[in-house]
VEXKEMAR-306171 format. One line per field, with one value per residue (C-alpha): residue number from 1; x, y, z. Coordinates in steps of 0.25 Angstrom, whole numbers, plus 5000, padded with zeros to 4 digits. Example, Ala and Ser with C-alpha at 12.3 -4.5 7.8 and 13.67 -1.06 7.14 Angstrom:
n	1;2 $
east	5049;5055 $
north	4982;4996 $
up	5031;5029 $
***
This chain:
n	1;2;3;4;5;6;7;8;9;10;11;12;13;14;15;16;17;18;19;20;21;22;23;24;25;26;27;28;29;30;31;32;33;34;35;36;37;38;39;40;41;42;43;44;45;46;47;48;49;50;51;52;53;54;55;56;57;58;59;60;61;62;63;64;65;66;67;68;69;70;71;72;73;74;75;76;77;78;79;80;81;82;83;84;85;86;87;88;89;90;91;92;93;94;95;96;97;98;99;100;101;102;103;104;105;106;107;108;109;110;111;112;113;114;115;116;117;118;119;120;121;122;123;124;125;126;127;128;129;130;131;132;133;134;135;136;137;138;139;140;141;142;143;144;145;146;147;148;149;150;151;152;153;154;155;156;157;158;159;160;161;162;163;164;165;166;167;168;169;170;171;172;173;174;175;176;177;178;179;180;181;182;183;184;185;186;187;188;189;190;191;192;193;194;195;196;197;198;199;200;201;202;203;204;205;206;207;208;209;210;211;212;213;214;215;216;217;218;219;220;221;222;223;224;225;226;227;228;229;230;231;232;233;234;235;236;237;238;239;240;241;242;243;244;245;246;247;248;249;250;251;252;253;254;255;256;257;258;259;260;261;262;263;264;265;266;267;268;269;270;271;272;273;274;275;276;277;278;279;280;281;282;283;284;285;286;287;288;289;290;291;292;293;294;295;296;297;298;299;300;301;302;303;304;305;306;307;308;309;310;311;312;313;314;315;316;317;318;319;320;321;322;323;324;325;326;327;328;329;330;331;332;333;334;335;336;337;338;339;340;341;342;343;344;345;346;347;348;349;350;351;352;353;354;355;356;357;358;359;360;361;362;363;364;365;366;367;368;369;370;371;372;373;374;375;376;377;378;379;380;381;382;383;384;385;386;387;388;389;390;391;392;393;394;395;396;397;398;399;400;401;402;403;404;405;406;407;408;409;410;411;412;413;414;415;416;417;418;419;420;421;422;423;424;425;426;427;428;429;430;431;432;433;434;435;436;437;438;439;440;441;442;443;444;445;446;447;448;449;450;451;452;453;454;455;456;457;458;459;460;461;462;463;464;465;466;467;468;469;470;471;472;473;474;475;476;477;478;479;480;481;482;483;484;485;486;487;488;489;490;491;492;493;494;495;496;497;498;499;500;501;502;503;504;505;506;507;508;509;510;511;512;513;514;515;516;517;518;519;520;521;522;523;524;525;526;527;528;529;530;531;532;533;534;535;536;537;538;539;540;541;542;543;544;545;546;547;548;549;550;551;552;553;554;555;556;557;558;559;560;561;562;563;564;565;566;567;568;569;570;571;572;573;574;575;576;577;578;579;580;581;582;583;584;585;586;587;588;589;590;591;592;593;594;595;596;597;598;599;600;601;602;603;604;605;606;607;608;609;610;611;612;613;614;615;616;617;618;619;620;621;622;623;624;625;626;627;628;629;630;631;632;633;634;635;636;637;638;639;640;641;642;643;644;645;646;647;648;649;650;651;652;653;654;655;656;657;658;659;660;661;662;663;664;665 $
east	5601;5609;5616;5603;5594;5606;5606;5593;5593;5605;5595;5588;5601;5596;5582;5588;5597;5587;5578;5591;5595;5579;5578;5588;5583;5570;5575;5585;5575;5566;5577;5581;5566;5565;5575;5568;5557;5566;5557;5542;5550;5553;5541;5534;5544;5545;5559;5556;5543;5548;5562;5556;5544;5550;5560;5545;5540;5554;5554;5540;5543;5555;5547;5536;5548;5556;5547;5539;5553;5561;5551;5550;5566;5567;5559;5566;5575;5591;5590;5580;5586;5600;5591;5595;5581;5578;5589;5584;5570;5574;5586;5576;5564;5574;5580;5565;5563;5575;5573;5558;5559;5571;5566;5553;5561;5569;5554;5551;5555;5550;5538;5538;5543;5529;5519;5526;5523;5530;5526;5511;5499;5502;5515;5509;5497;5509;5515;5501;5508;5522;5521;5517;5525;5538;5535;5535;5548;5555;5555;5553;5560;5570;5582;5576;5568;5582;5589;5578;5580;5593;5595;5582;5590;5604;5596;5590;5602;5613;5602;5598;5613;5616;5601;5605;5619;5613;5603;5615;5621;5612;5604;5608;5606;5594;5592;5581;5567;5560;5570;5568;5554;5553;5562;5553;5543;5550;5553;5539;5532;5543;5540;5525;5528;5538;5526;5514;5525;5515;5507;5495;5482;5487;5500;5510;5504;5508;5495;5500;5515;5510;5514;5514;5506;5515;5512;5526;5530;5521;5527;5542;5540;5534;5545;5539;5537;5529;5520;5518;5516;5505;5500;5496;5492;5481;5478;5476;5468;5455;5455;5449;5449;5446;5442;5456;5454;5440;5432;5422;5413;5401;5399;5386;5390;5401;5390;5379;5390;5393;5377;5376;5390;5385;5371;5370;5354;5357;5364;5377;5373;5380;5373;5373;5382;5377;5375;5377;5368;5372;5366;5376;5381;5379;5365;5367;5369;5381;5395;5408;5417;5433;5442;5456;5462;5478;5488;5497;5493;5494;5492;5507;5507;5496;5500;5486;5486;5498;5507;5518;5517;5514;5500;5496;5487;5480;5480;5475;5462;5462;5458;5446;5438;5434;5448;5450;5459;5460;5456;5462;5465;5459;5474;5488;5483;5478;5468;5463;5460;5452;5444;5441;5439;5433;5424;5423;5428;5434;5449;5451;5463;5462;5465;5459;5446;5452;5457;5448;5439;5425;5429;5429;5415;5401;5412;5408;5416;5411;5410;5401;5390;5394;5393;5378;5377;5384;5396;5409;5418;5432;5445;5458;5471;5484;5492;5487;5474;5475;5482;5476;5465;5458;5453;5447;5442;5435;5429;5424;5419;5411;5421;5419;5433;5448;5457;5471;5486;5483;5471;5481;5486;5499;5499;5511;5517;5517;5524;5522;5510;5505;5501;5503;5492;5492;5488;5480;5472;5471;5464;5454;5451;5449;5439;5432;5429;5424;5415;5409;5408;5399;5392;5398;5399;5410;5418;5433;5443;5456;5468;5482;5495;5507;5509;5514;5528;5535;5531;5532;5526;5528;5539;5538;5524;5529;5539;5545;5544;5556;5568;5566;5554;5549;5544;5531;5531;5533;5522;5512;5516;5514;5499;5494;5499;5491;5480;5480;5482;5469;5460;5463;5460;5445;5443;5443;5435;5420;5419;5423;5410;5404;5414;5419;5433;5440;5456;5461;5474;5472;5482;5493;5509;5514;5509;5519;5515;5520;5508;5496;5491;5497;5486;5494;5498;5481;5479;5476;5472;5456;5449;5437;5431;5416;5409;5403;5411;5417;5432;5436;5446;5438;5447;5438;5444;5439;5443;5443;5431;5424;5427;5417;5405;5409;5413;5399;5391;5398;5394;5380;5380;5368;5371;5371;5386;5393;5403;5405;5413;5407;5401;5411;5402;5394;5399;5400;5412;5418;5430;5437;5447;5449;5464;5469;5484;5489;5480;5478;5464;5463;5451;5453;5444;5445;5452;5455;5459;5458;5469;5463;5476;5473;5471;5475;5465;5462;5471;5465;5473;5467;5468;5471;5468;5480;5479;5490;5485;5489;5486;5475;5469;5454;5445;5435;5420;5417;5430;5435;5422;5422;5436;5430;5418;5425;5436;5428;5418;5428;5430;5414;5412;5420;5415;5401;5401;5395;5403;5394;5383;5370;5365;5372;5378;5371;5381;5391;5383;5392;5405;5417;5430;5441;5445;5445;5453;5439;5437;5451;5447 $
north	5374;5385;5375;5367;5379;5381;5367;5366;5378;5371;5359;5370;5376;5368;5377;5389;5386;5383;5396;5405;5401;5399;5414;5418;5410;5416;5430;5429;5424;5436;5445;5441;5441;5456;5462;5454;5462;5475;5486;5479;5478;5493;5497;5491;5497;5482;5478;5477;5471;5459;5456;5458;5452;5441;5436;5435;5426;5417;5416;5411;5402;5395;5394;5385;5377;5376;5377;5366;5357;5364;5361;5347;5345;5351;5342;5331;5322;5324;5308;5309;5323;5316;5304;5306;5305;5317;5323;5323;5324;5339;5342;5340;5346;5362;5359;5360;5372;5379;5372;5372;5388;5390;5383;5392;5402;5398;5396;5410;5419;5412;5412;5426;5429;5422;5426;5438;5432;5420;5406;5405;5396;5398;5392;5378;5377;5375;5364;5355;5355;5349;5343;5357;5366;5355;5358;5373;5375;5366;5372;5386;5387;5375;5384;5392;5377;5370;5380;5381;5365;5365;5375;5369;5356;5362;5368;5355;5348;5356;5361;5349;5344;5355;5353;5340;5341;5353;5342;5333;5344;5349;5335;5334;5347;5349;5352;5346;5343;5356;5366;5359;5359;5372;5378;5369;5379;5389;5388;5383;5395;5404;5397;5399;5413;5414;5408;5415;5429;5436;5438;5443;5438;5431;5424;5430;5427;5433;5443;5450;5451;5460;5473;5476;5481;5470;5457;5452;5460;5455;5440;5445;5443;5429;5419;5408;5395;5404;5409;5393;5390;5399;5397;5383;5385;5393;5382;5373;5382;5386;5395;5411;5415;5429;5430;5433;5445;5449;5441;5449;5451;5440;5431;5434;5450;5445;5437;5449;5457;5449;5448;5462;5463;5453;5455;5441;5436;5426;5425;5418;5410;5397;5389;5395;5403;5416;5418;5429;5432;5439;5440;5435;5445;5433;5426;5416;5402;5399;5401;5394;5398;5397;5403;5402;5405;5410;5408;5416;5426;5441;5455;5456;5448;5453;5463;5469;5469;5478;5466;5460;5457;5441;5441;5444;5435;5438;5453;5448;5443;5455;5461;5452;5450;5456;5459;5463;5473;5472;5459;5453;5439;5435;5428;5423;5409;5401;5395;5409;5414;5400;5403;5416;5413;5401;5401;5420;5417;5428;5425;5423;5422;5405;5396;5396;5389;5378;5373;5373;5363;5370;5373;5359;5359;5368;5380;5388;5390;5394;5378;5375;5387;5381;5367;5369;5375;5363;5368;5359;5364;5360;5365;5365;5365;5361;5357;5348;5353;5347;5358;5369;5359;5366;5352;5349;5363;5364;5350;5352;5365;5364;5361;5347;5345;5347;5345;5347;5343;5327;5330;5335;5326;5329;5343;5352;5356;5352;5361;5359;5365;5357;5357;5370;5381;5377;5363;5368;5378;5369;5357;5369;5373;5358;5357;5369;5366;5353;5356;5369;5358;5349;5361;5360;5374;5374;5381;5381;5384;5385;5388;5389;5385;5388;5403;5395;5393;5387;5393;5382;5384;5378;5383;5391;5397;5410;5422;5422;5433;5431;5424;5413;5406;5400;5413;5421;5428;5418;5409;5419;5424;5408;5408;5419;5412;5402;5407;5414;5403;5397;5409;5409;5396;5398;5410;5401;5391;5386;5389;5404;5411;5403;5404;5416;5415;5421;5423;5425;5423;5415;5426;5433;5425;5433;5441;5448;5454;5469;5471;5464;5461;5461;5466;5468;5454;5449;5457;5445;5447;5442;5441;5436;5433;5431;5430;5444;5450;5464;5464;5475;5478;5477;5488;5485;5477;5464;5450;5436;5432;5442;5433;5420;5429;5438;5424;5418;5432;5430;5415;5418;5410;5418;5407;5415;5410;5414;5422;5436;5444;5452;5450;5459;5459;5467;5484;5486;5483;5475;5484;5475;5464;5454;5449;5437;5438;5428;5432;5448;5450;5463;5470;5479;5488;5500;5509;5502;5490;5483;5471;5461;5455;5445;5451;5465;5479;5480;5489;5497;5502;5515;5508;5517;5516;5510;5499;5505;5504;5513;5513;5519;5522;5520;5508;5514;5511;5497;5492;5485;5478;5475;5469;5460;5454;5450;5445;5436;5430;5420;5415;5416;5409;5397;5395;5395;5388;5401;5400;5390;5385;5381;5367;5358;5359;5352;5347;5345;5333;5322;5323;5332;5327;5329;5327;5314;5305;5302;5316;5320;5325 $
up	5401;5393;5386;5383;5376;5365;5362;5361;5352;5343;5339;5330;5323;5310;5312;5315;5303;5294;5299;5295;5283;5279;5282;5275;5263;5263;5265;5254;5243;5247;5247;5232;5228;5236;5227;5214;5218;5224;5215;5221;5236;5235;5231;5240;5252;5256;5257;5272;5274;5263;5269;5284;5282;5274;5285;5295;5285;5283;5297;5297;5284;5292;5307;5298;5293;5306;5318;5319;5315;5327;5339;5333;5332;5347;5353;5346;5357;5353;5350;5338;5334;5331;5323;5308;5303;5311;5306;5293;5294;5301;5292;5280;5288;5288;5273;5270;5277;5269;5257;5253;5256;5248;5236;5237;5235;5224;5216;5220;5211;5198;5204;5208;5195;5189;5198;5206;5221;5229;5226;5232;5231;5214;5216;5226;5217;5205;5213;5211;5196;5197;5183;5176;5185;5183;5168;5169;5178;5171;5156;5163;5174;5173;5176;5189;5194;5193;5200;5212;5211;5214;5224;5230;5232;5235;5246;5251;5250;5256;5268;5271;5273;5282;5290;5292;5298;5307;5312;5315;5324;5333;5334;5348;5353;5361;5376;5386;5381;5388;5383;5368;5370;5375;5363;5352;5358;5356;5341;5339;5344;5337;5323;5325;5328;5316;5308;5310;5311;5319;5331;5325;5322;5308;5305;5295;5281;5267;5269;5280;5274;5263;5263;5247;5233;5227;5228;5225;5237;5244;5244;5246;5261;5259;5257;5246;5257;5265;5252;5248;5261;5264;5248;5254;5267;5260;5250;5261;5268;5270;5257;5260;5248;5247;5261;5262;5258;5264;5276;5280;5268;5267;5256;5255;5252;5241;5235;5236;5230;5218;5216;5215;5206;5197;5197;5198;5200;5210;5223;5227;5240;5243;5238;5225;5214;5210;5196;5187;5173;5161;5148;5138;5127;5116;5116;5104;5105;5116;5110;5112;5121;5121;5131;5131;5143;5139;5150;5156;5145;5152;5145;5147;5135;5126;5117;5115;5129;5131;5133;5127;5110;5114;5109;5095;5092;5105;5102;5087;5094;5106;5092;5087;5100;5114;5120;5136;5139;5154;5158;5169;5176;5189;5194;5190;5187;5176;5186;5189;5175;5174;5186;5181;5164;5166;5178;5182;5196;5202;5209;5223;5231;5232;5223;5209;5209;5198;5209;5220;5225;5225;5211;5206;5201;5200;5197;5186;5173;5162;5156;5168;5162;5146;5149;5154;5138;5132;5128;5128;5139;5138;5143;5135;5142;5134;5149;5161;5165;5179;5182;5193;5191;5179;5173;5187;5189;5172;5170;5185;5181;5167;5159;5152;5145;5148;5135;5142;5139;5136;5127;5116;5105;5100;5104;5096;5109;5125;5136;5149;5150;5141;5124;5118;5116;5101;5105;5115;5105;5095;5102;5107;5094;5090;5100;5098;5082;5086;5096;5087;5075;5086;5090;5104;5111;5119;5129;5128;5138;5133;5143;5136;5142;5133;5141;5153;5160;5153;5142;5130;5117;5104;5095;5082;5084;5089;5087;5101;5109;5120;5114;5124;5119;5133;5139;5144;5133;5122;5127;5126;5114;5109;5118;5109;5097;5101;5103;5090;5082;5090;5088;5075;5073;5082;5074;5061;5068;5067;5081;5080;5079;5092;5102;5111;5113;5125;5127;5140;5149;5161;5168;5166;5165;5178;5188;5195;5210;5208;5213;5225;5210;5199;5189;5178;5176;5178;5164;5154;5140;5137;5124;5118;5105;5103;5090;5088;5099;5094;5096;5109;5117;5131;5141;5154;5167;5167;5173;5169;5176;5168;5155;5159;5160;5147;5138;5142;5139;5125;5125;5128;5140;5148;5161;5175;5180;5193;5186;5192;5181;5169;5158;5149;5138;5147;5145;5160;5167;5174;5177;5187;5187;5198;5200;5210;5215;5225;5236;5231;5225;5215;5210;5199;5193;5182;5193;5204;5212;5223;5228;5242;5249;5260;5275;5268;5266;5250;5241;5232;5218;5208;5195;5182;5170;5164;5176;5185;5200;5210;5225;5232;5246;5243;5234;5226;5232;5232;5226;5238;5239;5225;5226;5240;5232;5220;5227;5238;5227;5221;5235;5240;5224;5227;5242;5240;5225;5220;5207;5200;5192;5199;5194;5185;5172;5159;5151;5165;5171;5164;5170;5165;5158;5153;5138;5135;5125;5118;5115;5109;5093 $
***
């Protein structure tokens, strides 16, 4: 018998091999990200919760990969173990488990670099777009993507070799059935152990590992399989929401709440929206209604803004119309500034609702409220519009036409994000002049592409900022030349005096986690210019969702609609920002603000006037609850279909379509 347990034990060298170096892997990577980030680690006292509580979650991380595999390979008979099928199918089994984390690791600090946080659900909902995201590695980060590549399959080749002979040598150890079984056991109940990494009520999650004010601290002690891993474990899921961040409330007080907050004249309940009036600013005939939605565009790079000098033809029209100095973006994603433009909704920790099934239809946007006036709807996109679903999510949702990448007819330049924002302007202001000379009012929605990895724009149209042309800075400097060229254009159109323009980024480029949210890098530049409208400089805190009520106040739209933000138009308020990060939730007012973290107690920040937060013990009254409401609704909205329309749409019964070769002028 004493020679029979280490025999038994040898049949698992090529695990415990594979669970070493797979711990050493994972703790180098974070070592080398830990001193990227030395000056956040330090200031966060975290050297030791990162490393220590990073070595808890490798070892969960290679029990998941190794466990299950071990107790199956125990209890395997000597006979099949020595089979060379066998062989392989485990030899490729562990290469995997070094392989697929080591390459995660390789990816990570590009996409740390972008979005300041370990690849999450962001980074699995990118991998639905192989042919756009292929595109963007491959002229942006061709050298860094080869050389993951390569180690990638360096990796796979030489481990698998090594796997594979180990296999061969120890395929005949073994031992009698019982001790076999009995050690299978054993390592299975160790690995659930080493998975869940405690013995309370709930197991080990990236919640329970936070520790900092920084959210790129925050996902040091994560390795990046474990973050995918639990991004789509919560995508598969039952999704919570922002119960994550509060369970106890009932709807029914969130919804009595945003009554009395909106003094909206009709009850949410589920079986139907509730509805928020307002008398309109203008009270003429309907006006036109062009937004153009810029992307990637942050204040970082809006002179006026107190940004880099990339924007002079945006700070030109800051100068002509109704300019907001401290607006701010609901997310860190294009989908997210579309949710919040386009339809008011406030942000929630799931996935944007352009992608979410009870959002494919009877969700309002403002189309669905315009189409009812008959107005032409119609999205223009210069790049595939399948992706992130946004032609699914707008012709379900009001609007009635998509003009996207194969729509254009020998456009002057194609990146891989499709035709340039030149093309794309100028077959918007071709259709804008058409359907004013038909006497069509129309609503335009206008996203632009150009600012986007991997940054390609047409030569000659700009003085370089950066000597390299394909960079950040460069492309938004060509986006606002751009748009200037267009504005100037709809400035000497037919359609000028009956349209409302609005000028917005989606969100900012980058957000980097410095902080549990990052407000610096939500500020976005906003405009708007409206026949009659008085140029300002508007210094009050508002959000995007506060821009669909405003645009339809200027568009004399009087229609109660769902939308909870203000009506800016109005001299109150609002004073407050709402801001989505991962699965942090801010509330930001004048002076203060509030960040929700899943199964954590709320943070509370004094806010001065130059935007620096600090700190503090103690919320002011209410703000707490405040932060709870606004961050529940979008949840409560979603489940209960109160972010509608009641009864059918005139002018939406035929069916909606995309552009058609029949229409192209």
């Amino acid at each position: 018998m004493s020679r029979s347990v280490p025999r038994a034990v040898s049949a698992l060298t090529p695990f415990l091999l594979v669970f070493v170096v797979g711990l050493a892997l994972l703790s180098t990577s974070r070592l080398g990200l830990s001193l990227w980030h030395a000056d956040a680690v330090g200031a966060a006292d975290g050297w030791t919760p990162v490393l220590l509580q990073g070595l808890r979650v490798d070892v969960a991380t290679m029990c998941m990969f190794l466990g299950v595999a071990a107790g199956l390979y125990l209890l395997l008979p000597a006979g099949l173990r020595v089979r060379g099928a066998v062989r392989v199918l485990f030899a490729a089994w562990l290469t995997l488990a070094l392989v697929l984390p080591f390459a995660l690791e390789l990816a990570t600090p590009a996409f740390m670099h972008e979005y300041g946080l370990r690849p999450n659900r962001v980074f699995v909902e990118y991998l639905l777009y192989p042919q756009e995201v292929a595109a963007t590695l491959g002229k942006g980060h061709l050298g860094s993507s080869l050389l993951t590549l390569a180690l990638t399959a360096i990796a796979a080749v030489l481990g698998y070799r090594l796997l594979h002979r180990a296999m061969a040598r120890n395929a005949d150890a073994g031992g009698s059935w019982t001790l076999r079984a009995g050690l299978a056991v054993l390592v299975l109940a160790l690995s659930a152990l080493g998975i869940r990494s405690t013995l309370g009520h709930r197991p080990m999650n990236p919640a329970l590992l936070a520790f900092s004010g920084d959210a790129t601290v925050n996902t040091l002690p994560l390795n990046s399989f474990y973050s995918v891993a639990f991004s789509v474990r919560d995508l598969l899921r039952e999704d919570p929401g922002a119960r994550l961040y509060d369970i106890a409330t009932p709807d029914a007080a969130v919804a009595a709440y945003m009554r009395e907050r909106t003094g909206s004249t009709r009850a949410a309940s589920t079986s139907a929206p509730m509805l928020v009036g307002r008398a309109p600013a203008y009270t003429g005939r309907p006006r036109n209604l062009v937004i153009v939605l810029e992307e990637s565009l942050g204040a970082q790079f809006v002179g006026s803004l107190g940004g880099l000098p990339l924007t002079p033809n945006y700070d030109r029209l800051s100068t002509q119309g109704w300019a907001f100095d401290q607006l701010y973006a609901t997310g860190t994603r294009s989908v997210r500034g579309i949710e919040a433009v386009i339809s008011g909704y406030t942000p929630t920790p799931s996935q944007a609702t352009v992608k979410r099934p009870r959002a494919q239809g009877h969700f309002f946007t403002l189309a669905s409220v315009l189409a009812r006036h008959g107005y032409d709807t119609t999205f223009y996109y210069g790049g595939e519009s399948h992706f992130d679903n946004m032609r699914g999510f707008l012709l379900a949702n009001g609007f009635k036409r998509v003009i996207d990448r194969k729509d254009y007819v020998a456009p002057a330049f194609v990146g891989s994000w499709g035709v340039s924002d030149e093309d794309l302007f100028d077959r918007a202001h071709a259709e804008f002049t058409r359907l004013q000379a038909e006497g069509k009012p129309f609503l335009g929605f206008v996203f632009t592409s150009s600012n986007h990895d991997p940054f390609e724009f047409p030569d000659g149209r700009i003085q370089l900022h950066d000597a390299q042309k394909a960079t950040r800075n460069n492309a938004a400097k060509y986006a606002d030349y751009a748009l200037g060229r267009f504005m100037d254009r709809a400035m000497a159109s037919p359609y000028r005096d009956d349209t409302v323009f609005l000028i917005v980024a989606d969100h900012d480029s980058r957000a980097f986690g410095r902080t549990l949210v990052p407000v610096d890098n939500f500020h976005i530049p906003g405009l708007i210019i409206a026949p009659g409208l008085a140029p300002q400089r508007d210094g009050r805190l508002v959000s995007q969702i506060d821009l669909g009520p405003t645009l339809l106040s200027l568009v004399g739209i009087a229609d109660p609609t769902p939308m909870i933000g203000a009506d800016l138009t109005r001299a109150q308020g609002p004073g407050r920002a709402l801001m989505q990060y991962d699965q942090n939730f801010a509330y930001m007012t004048d002076d203060a603000m509030v960040v929700l973290q899943p199964s954590q107690p709320a943070l509370i920040f004094s806010r001065s006037a130059d935007g620096t937060l600090l700190p503090r013990d103690s919320a002011p009254p209410g703000l707490v609850r405040d932060a709870t409401m606004h961050a529940l609704w979008g949840t409560l909205a979603y489940e209960h279909g109160w972010h509608t329309l009641p009864g059918p749409s005139r002018g939406e019964t035929a069916p909606a379509t995309a552009f058609s070769a029949a229409d192209k002028r």
